[in-house]
C-alpha positions, 0 to 999 in steps of 0.5 A: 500500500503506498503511504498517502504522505509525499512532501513537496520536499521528496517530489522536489528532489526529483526535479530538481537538476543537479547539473547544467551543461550543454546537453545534446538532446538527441543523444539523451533521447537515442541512448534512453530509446536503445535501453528501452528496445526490449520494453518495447519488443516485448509489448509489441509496440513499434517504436520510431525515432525522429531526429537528424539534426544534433539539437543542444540546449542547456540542463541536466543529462541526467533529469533530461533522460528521467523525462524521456524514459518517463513519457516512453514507458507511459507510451507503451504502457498505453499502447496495445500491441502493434500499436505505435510510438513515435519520438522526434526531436527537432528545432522547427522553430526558435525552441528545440522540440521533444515530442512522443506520440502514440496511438494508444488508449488516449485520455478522455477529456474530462481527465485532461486538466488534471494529468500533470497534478500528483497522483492523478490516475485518471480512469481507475479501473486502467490505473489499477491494472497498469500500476503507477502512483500518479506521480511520472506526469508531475515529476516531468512537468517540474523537471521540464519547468526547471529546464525553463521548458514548455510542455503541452499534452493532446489526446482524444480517448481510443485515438492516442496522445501527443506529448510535446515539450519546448526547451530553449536552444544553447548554443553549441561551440563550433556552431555558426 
């Protein structure tokens, strides 16, 4: 049974970054995806990845990669099998862009304002048989929040969801 006490404090000890470096954000991304194949293969979920352009921008590596194995096993966790998961990450405009998309079992609507609150389910009759405490979609938001970043959520139920984070670029050395 989980406690039903979690201080703003713990929750804040993981979002808070550690470090701040220039961070590759394709790279992050590409070795999280290779150490989640087999996750993948074993819920046979396709799985896609976007991004032919080196993207850099300043954060934490290691909270970078938290988000990124976050949102990949949410994806999949939703998503039946041969289903799909796709992930880009791109600069299509001014901000370095992070986006997964799925086909999976959506979020209803009436459920979408509260994604990001603590310990927020959704459905509970789904939330019980996929486990979870309600605390990955936070613990992304606050480390997205900590990066200066931006992240947005669209999903329609039986039909998918998109997750799409904005980070402000870094200028990478050697770049003109």
């Amino acid at each position: 049974m989980m406690s039903t006490f979690t201080s703003d404090k713990s929750v804040m000890s993981l979002i808070r970054p550690t470090r701040s470096e220039e961070v590759e954000l394709r790279e992050v991304v590409k070795e999280v995806t290779e150490s989640m194949s087999a996750t993948f293969a074993r819920a046979q979920v396709n799985f896609h990845f976007k991004g032919d352009h080196a993207v850099w921008i300043k954060g934490d590596r290691q909270r970078l990669a938290q988000i990124v194995a976050n949102l990949l096993t949410n994806a999949c966790k939703h998503t039946p099998a041969g289903g799909e998961v796709v992930v880009t990450v791109d600069k299509p405009s001014t901000m370095v862009r992070l986006q997964v998309k799925d086909n999976g079992t959506g979020i209803d609507q009436k459920d979408l304002p509260y994604v990001f609150e603590r310990f927020y389910r959704g459905d509970r009759s789904r939330a019980r048989e996929r486990g979870g405490a309600g605390l990955g979609l936070t613990i992304v938001k606050g480390i997205v929040e900590a990066h200066k970043g931006i992240i947005s959520l669209d999903s329609s139920l039986g039909e998918g969801t998109t997750i799409t984070i904005l980070f402000p670029p870094q200028a990478h050395q050697g770049e003109t």
